[in-house]
Structure formats: structure tokens, C-alpha cells
TITI-960216 format. One record per residue: residue number from 0; residue in one letter; x, y, z of N, C-alpha, C, CB in turn. Coordinates in Angstrom, 2 decimals, decimal comma. Atoms other than C-alpha are relative to their C-alpha. Last residue first. Glycine has a CB too. Example, Ala and Ser with C-alpha at 12.3 -4.5 7.8 and 13.67 -1.06 7.14 Angstrom:
BEGIN
(1; "S"; (-0,82; -1,19; -0,06); (13,67; -1,06; 7,14); (-0,77; 1,09; 0,73); (0,41; 0,46; -1,42))
(0; "A"; (0,89; -1,19; 0,00); (12,30; -4,50; 7,80); (0,90; 1,20; 0,00); (-0,99; 0,03; 1,25))
//
This chain:
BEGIN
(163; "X"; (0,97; 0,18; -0,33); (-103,31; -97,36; 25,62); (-0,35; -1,21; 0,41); (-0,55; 0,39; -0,69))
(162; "X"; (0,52; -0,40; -1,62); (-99,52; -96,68; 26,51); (-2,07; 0,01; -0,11); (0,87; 2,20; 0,49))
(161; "X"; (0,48; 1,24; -0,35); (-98,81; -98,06; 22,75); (0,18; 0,32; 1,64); (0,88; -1,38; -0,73))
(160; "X"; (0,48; 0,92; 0,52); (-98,44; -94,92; 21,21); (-0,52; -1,06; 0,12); (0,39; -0,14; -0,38))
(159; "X"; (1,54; -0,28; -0,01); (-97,62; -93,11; 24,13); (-0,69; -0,37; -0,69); (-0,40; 1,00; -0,07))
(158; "X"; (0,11; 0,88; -1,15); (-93,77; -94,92; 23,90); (-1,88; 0,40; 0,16); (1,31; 0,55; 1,57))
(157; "X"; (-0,05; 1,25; 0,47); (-93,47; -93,09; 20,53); (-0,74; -0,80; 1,29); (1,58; -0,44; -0,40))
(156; "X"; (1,29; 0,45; 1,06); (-94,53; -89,75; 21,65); (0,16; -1,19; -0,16); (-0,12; 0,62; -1,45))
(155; "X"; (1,43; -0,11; -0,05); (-92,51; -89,88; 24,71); (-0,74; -0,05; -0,60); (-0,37; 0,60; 0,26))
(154; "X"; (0,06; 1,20; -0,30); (-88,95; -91,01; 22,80); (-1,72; -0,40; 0,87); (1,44; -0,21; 0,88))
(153; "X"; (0,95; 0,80; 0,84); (-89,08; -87,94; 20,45); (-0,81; -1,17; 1,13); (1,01; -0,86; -1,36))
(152; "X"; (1,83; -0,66; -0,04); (-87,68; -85,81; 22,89); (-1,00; -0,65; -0,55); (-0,32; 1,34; -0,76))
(151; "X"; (0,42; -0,13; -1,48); (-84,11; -88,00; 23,16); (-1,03; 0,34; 0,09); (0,59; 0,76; 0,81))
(150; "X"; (-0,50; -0,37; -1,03); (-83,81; -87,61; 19,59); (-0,59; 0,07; 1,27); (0,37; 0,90; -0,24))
(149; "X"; (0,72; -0,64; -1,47); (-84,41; -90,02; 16,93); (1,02; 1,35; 1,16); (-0,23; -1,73; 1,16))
(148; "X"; (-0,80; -1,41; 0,22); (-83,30; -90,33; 12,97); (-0,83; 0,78; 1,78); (-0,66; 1,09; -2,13))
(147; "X"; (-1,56; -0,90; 0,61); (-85,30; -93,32; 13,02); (-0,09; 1,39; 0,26); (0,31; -0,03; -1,79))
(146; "X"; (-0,46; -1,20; -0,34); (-88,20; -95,66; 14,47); (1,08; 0,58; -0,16); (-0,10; 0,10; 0,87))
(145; "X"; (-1,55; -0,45; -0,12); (-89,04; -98,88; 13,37); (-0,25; 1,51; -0,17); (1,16; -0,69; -1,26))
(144; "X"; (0,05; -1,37; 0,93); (-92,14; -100,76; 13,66); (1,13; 0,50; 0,91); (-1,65; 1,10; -0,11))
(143; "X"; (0,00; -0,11; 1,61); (-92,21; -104,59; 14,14); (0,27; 1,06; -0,64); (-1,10; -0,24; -0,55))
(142; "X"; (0,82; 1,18; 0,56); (-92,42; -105,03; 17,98); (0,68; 0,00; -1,37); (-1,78; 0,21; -0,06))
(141; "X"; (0,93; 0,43; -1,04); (-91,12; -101,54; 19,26); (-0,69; -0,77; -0,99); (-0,86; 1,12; 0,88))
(140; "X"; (0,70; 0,33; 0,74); (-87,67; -100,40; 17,25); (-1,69; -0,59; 1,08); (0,98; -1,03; -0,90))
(139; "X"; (0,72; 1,02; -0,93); (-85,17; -98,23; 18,03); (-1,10; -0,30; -0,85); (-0,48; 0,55; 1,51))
(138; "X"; (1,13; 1,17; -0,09); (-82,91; -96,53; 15,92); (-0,54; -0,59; 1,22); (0,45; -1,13; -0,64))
(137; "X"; (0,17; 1,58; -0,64); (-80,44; -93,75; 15,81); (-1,42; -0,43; 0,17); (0,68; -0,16; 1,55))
(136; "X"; (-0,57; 0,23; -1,48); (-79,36; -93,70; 13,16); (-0,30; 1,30; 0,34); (1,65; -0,48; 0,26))
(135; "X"; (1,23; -0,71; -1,26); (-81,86; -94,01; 10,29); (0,58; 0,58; 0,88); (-0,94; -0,96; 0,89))
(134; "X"; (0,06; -1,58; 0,97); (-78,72; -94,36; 7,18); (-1,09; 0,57; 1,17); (-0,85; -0,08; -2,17))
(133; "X"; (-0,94; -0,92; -0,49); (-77,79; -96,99; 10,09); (-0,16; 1,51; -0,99); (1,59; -0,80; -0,11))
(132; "X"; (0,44; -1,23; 0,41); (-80,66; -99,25; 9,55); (0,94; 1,21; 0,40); (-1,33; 0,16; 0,54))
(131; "X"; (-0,16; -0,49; 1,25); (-78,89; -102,63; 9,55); (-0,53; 1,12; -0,60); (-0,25; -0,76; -0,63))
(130; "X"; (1,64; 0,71; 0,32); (-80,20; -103,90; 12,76); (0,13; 0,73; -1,50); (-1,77; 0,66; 1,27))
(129; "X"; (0,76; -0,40; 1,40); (-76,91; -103,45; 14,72); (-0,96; -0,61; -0,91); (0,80; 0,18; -0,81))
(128; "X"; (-1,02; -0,04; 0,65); (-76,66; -104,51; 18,14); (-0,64; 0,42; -1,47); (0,80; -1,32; 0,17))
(127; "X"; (-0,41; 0,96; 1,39); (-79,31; -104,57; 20,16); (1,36; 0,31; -0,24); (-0,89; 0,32; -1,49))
(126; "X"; (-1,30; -1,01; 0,61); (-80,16; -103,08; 23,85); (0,35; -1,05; -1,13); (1,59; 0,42; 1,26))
(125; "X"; (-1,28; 0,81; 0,80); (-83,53; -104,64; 24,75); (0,53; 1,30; -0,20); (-0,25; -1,06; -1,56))
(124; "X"; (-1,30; -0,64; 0,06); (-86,53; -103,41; 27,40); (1,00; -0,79; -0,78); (0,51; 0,23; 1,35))
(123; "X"; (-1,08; 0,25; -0,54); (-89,67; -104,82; 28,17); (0,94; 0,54; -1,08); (0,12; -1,40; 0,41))
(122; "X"; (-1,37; -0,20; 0,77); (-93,02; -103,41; 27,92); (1,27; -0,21; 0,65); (0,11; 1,32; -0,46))
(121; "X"; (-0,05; -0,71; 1,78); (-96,61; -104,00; 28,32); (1,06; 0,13; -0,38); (-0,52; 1,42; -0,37))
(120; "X"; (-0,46; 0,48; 1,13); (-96,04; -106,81; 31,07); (-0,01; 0,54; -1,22); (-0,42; -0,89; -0,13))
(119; "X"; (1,32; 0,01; 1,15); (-97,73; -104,46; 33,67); (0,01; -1,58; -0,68); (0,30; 1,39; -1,51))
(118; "X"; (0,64; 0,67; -1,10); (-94,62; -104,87; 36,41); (-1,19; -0,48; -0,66); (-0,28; 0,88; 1,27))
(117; "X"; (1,01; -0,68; -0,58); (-92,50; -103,64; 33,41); (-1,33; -1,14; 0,44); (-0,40; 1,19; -1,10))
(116; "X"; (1,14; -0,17; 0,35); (-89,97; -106,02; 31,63); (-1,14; 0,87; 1,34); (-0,33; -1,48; -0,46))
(115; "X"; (1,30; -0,08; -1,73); (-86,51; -105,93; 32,81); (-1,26; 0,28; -1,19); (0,28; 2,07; 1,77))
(114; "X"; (0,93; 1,96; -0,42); (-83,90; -107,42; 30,35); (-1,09; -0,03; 0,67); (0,82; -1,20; 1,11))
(113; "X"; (-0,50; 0,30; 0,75); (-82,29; -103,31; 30,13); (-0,23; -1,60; 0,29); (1,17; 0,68; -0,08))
(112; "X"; (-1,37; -0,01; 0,99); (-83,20; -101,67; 32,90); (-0,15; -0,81; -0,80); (1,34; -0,29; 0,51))
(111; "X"; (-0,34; 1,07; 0,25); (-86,88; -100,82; 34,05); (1,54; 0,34; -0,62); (-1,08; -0,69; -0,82))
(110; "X"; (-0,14; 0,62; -1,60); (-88,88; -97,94; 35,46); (0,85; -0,76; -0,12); (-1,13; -0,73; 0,73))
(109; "X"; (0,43; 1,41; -0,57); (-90,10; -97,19; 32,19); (0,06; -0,50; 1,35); (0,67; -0,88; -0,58))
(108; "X"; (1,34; -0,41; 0,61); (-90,05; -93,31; 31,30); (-0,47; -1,13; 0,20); (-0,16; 0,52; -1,45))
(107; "X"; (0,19; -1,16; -0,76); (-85,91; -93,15; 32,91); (-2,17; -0,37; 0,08); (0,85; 1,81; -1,12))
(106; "X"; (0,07; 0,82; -1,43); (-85,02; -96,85; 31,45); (-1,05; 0,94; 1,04); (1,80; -0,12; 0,79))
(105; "X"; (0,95; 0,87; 0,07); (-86,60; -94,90; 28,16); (0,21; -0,71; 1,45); (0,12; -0,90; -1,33))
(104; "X"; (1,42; -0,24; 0,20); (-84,53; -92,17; 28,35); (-0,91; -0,98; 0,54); (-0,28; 0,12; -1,35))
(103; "X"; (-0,46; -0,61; -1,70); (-81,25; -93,61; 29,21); (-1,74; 0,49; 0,47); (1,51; 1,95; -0,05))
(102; "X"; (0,08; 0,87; -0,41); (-81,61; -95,72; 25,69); (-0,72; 0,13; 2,09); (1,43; -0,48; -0,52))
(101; "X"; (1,18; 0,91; 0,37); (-81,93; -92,72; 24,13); (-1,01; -1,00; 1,02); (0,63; -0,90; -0,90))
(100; "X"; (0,62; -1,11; -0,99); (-78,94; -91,21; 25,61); (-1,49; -0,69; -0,06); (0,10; 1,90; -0,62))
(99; "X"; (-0,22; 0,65; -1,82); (-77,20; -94,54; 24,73); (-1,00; 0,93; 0,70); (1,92; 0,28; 0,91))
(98; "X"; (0,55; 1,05; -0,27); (-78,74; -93,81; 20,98); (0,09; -0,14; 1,53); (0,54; -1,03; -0,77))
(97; "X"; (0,14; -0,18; -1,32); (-76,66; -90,74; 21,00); (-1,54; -0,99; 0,20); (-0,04; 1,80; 0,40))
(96; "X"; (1,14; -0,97; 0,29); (-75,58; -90,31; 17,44); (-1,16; -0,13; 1,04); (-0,60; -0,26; -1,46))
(95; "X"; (-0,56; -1,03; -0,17); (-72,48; -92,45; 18,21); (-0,94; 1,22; -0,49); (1,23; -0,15; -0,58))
(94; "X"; (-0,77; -0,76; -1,35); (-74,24; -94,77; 19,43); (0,49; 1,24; 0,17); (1,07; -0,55; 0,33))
(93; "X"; (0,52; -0,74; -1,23); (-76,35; -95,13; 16,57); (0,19; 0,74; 0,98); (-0,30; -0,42; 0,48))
(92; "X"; (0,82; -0,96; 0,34); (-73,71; -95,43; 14,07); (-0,99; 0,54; 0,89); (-0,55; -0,37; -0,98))
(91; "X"; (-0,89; -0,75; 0,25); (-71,54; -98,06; 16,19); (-0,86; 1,43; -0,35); (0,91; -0,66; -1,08))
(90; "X"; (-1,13; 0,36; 0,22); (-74,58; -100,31; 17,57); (0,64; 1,59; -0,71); (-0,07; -1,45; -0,92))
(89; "X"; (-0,95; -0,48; -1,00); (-76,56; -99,80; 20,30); (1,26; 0,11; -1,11); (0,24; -1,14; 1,46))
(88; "X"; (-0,74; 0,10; 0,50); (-80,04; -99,92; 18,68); (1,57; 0,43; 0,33); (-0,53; 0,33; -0,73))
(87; "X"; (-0,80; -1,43; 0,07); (-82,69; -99,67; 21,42); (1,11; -0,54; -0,83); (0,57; 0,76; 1,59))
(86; "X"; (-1,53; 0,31; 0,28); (-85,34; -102,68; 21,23); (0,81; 1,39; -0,49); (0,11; -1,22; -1,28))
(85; "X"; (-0,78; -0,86; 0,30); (-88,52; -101,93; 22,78); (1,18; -0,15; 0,12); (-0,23; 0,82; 0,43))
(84; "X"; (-1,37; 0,36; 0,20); (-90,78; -105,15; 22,93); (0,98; 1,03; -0,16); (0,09; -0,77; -1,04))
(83; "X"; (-1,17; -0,38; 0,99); (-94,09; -104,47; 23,45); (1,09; 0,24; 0,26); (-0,12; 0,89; -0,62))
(82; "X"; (0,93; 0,27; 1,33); (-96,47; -107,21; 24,60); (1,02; 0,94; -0,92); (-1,97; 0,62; 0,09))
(81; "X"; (1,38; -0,85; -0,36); (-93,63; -107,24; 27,37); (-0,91; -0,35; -1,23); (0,24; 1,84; 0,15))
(80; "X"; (0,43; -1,11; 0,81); (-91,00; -109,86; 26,99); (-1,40; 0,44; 0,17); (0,19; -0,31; -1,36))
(79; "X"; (0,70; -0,14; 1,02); (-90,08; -112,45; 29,28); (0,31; 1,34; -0,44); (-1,33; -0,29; 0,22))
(78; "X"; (1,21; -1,20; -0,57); (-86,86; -113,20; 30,79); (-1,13; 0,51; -0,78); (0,64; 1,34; 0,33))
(77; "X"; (0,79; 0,88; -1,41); (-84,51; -115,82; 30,27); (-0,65; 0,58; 0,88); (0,83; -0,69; 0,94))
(76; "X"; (0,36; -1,39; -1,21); (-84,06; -114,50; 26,88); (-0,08; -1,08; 1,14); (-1,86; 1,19; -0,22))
(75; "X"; (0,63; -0,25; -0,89); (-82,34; -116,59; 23,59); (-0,64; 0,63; 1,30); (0,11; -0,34; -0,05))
(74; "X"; (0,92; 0,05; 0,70); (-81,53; -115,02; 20,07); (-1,12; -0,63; 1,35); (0,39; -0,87; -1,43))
(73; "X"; (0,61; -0,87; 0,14); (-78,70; -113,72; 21,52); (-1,92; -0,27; -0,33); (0,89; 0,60; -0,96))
(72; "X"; (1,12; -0,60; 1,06); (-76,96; -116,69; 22,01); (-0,99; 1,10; 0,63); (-1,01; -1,29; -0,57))
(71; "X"; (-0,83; -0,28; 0,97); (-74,29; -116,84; 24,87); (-0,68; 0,61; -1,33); (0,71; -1,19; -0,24))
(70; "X"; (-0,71; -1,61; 0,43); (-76,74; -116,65; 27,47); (0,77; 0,39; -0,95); (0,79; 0,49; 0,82))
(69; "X"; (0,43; -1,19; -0,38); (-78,65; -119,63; 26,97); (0,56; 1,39; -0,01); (-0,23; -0,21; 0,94))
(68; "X"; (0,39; -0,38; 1,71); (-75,83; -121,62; 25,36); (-0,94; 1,06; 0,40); (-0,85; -1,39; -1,15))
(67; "X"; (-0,97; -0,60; 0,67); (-74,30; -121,24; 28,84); (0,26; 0,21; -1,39); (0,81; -0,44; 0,34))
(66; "X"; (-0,21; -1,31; -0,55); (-77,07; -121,45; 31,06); (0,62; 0,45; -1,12); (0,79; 0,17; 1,35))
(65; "X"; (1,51; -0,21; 0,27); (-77,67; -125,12; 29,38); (0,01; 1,39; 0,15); (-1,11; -0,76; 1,01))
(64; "X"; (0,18; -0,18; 1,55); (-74,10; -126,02; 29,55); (-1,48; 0,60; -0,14); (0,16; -1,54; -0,90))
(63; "X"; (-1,05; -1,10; 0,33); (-74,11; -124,80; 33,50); (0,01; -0,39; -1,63); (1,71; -0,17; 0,94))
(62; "X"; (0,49; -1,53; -0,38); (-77,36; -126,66; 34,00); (0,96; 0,63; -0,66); (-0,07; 0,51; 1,59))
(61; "X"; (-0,34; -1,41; -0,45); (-75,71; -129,88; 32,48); (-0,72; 1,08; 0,78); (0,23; 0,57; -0,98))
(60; "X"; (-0,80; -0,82; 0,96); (-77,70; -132,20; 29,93); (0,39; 0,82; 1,20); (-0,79; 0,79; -1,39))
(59; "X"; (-1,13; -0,13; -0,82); (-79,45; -135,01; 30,93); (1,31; 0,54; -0,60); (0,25; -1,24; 0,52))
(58; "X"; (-0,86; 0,37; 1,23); (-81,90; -134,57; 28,09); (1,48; -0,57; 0,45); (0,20; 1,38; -0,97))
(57; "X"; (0,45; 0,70; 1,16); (-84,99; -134,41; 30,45); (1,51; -0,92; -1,19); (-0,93; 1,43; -0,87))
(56; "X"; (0,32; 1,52; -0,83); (-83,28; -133,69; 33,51); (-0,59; -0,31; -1,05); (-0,95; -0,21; 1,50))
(55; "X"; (-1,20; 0,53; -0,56); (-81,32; -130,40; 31,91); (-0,52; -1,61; -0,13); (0,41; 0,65; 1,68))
(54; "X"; (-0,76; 0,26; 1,45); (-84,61; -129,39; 29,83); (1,36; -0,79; 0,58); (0,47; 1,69; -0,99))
(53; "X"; (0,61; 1,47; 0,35); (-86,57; -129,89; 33,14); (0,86; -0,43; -1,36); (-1,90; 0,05; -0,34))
(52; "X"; (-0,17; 1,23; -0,87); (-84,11; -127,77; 34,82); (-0,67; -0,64; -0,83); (-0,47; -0,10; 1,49))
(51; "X"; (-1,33; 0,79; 0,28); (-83,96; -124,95; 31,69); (0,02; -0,90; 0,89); (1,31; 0,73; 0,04))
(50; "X"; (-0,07; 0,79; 1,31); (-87,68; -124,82; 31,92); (1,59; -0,21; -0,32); (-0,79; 0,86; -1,29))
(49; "X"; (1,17; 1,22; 0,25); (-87,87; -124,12; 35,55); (0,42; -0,80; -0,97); (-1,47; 0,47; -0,47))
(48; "X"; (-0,71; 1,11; -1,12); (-84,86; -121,51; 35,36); (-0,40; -1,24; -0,11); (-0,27; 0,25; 1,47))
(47; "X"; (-0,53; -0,28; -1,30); (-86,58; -119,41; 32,75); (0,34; -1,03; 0,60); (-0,75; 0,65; 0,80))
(46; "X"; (-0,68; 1,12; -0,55); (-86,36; -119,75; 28,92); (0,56; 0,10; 2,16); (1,53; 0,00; -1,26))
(45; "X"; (-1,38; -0,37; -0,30); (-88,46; -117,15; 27,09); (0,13; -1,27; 0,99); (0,29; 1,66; 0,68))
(44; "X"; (-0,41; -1,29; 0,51); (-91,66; -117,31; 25,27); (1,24; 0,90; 0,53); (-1,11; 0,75; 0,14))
(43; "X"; (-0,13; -0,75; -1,16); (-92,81; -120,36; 27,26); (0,15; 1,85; -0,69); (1,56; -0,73; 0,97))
(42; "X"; (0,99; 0,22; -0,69); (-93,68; -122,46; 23,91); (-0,66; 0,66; 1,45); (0,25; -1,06; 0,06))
(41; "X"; (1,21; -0,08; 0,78); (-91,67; -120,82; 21,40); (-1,34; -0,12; 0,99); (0,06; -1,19; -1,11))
(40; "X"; (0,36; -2,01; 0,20); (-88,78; -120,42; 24,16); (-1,22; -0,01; -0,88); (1,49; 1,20; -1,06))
(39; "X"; (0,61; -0,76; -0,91); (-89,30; -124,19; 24,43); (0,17; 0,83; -0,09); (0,05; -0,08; 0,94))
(38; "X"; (1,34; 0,41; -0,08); (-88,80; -124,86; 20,78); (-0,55; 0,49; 1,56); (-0,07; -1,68; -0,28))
(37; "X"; (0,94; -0,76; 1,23); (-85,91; -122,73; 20,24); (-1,71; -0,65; 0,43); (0,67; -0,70; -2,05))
(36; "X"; (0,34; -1,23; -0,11); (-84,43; -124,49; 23,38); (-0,76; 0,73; -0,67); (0,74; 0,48; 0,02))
(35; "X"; (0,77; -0,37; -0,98); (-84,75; -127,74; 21,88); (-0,49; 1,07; 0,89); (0,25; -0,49; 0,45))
(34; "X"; (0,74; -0,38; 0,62); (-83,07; -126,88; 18,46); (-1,40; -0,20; 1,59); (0,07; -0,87; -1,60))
(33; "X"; (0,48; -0,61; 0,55); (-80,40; -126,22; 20,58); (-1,26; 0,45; -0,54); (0,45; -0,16; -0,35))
(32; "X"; (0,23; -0,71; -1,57); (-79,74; -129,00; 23,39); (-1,19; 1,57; -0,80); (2,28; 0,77; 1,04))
(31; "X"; (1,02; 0,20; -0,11); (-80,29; -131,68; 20,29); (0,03; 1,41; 0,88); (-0,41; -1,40; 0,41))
(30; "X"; (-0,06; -1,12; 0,72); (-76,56; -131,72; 18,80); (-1,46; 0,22; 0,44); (0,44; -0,07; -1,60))
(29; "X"; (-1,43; -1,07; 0,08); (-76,78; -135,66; 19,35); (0,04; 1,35; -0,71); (1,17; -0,71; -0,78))
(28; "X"; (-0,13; -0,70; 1,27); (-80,36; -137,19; 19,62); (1,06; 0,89; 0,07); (-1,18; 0,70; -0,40))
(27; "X"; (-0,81; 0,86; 0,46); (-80,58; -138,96; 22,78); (0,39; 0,34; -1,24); (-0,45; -1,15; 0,05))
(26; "X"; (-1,05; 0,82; -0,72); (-84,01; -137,06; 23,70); (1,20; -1,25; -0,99); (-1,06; -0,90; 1,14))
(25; "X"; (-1,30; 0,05; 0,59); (-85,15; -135,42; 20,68); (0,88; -0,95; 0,94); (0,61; 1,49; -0,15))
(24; "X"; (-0,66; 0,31; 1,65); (-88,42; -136,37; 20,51); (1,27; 0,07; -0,13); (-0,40; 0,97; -1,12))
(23; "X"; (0,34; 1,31; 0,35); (-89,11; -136,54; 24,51); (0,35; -0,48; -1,63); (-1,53; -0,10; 0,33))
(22; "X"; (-1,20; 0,21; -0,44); (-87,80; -133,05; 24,79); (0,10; -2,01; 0,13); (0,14; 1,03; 1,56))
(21; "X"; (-1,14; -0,78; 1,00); (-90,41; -131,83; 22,73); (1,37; -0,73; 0,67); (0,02; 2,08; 0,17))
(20; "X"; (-0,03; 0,85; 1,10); (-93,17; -134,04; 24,18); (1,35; 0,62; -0,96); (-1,60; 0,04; -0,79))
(19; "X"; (-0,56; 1,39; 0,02); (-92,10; -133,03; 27,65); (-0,31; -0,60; -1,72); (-0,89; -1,01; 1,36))
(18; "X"; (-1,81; -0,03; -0,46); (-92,07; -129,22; 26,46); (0,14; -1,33; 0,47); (0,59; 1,20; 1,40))
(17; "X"; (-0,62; -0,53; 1,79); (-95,83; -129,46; 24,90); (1,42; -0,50; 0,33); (0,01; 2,16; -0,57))
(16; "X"; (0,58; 1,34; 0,73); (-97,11; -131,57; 28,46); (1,04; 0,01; -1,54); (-2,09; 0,20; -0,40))
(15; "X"; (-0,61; 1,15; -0,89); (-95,57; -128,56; 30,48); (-0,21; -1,13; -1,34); (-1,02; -0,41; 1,77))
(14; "X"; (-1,46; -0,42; -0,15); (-97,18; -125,76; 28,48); (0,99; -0,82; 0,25); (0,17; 0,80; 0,89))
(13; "X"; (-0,25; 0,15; 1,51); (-100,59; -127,76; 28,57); (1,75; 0,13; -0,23); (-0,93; 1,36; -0,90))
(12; "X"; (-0,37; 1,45; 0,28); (-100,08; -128,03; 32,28); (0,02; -0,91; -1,52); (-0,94; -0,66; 0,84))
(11; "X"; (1,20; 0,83; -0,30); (-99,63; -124,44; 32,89); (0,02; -1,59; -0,33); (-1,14; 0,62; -0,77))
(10; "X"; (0,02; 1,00; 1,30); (-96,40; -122,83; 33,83); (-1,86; -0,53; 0,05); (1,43; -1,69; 0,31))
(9; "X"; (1,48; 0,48; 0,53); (-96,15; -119,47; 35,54); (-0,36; -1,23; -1,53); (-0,69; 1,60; -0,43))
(8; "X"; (0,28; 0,87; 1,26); (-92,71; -118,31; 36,71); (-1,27; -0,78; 0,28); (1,24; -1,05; -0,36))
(7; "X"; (-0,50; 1,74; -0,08); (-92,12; -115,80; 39,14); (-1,03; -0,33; -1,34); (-0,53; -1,15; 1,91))
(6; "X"; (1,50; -0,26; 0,02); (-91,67; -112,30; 37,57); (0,00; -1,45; 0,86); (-0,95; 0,18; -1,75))
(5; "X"; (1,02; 0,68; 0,60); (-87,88; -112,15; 37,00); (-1,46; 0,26; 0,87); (0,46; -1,55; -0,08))
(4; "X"; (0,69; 1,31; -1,02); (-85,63; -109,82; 39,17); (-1,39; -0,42; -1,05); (-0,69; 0,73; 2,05))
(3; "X"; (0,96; 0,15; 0,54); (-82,78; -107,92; 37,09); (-1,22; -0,81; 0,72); (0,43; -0,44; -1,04))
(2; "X"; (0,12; 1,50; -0,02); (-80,37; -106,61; 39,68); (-1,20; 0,10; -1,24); (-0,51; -0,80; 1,73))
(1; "X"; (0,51; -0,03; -0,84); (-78,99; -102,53; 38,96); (-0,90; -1,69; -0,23); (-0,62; 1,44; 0,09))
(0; "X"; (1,18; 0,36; 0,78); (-76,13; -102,09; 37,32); (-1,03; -0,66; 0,92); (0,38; -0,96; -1,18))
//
């Protein structure tokens, strides 16, 4: 699998200021590591290195716990997202109606694997799990709008949609 390499990281001093006042409220607050993350990802839009250190030294919390809710949840990235978001549906039904091929596609039409966002920032790359549209399978989805009953050929029109 081929390395993922982040973008470097770009804070501004608003950005900064938001995430010390966030980590300043909860500091000392037991069960806190969580809802803090949520908030910086809100504010960064994903959780890179940077912001997990200051979150560490702020809450004196770990790296390796910090990494390790990070990756465990789904819900956080430590990589941005493009403006659009193309999430490939991996789960059972899809798959087996050749979603992976799908999936193969798009690395192929992007440049990018799977966490990688394009050099642009228009589009980064997800593999999901099920998204409860399986009467569609298979699914992908870009931002908000959902795409069904795909095959491999389809995946150029869609993606040209938002290539302006």
C-alpha cells in the first residue's frame, strides 16, 4: 500500500486561539480527550500531528492515547478532505457487486489512495463501511449526493461533475 503523505500543515492564529480556548474549557475535566477532538476537527477539519501535540500538552494527555482514539474512531481523519469527499461503500452488498473495482477506478482517475486527498484539494478519497443503501449496491457517495446501482463506466461521469 502505497505511503499516505499529508500536505504540511497550515494553522492560522485565529485557528490556534479557537483550539486553546477549547482545550482551556475542558482542561481537567475527566472523559474530556473526546469531545475535544470533535471540536478541533471542527475547527482544523481534520486532526494533524500539530493539533494532536498541543491537544497532548494542553490536557496532558499521551500522544500514543491521543493517536489511538484518533485512529480507532472513524468519525476522526488526520488528513484533510478535498471540497469533495468521495466515499466508496465497501461494505458486504457492495463489495460483492464490485464496489472494490469501483473503488480501483477512482484511485486509477485520481492519483490518490484511499486517505489521500489530491494535490488540488478538490478531492479526497474514503472507503466506508455500510451506509445503509444496499437495495443501491454499489454505492458511493460525493459530499451529500449518492450514487447507486454503479458500474466501473459510470465512475467518469460522476467524478466530471464536480471537475469544474
Amino acid at each position: 500500500m502505497a505511503e499516505i503523505k499529508a500536505p504540511a500543515f497550515k494553522d492560522t492564529a485565529e485557528q490556534s486561539a479557537k483550539l486553546q480556548e477549547v482545550i482551556a474549557k475542558f482542561k481537567g475535566t475527566e472523559g474530556a480527550l473526546i469531545p475535544v477532538l470533535h471540536e478541533a476537527q471542527s475547527i482544523y477539519g481534520y486532526l494533524p500531528y500539530e493539533v494532536q501535540k498541543a491537544i497532548s500538552e494542553g490536557l496532558d494527555v499521551p500522544m500514543a492515547e491521543i493517536y489511538g482514539v484518533v485512529s480507532f474512531y472513524t468519525q476522526f481523519s488526520i488528513y484533510p478532505k478535498g471540497t469533495y469527499n468521495v466515499a466508496v461503500c465497501l461494505g458486504t452488498a457492495c463489495y460483492v457487486k464490485g464496489s472494490g473495482d469501483i473503488i480501483d477506478k477512482i484511485k486509477e482517475k485520481l492519483g490518490i489512495e484511499v486517505g489521500q486527498c489530491t494535490d488540488d484539494g478538490r478531492f479526497s478519497l474514503e472507503a466506508t463501511r455500510c451506509i445503509g443503501a444496499c437495495g443501491l449496491a454499489p454505492v458511493l457517495t460525493v459530499n451529500d449526493d449518492v450514487y447507486g446501482r454503479l458500474t466501473v463506466d459510470d465512475v467518469d461521469d460522476i467524478l466530471s461533475k464536480y471537475m469544474d
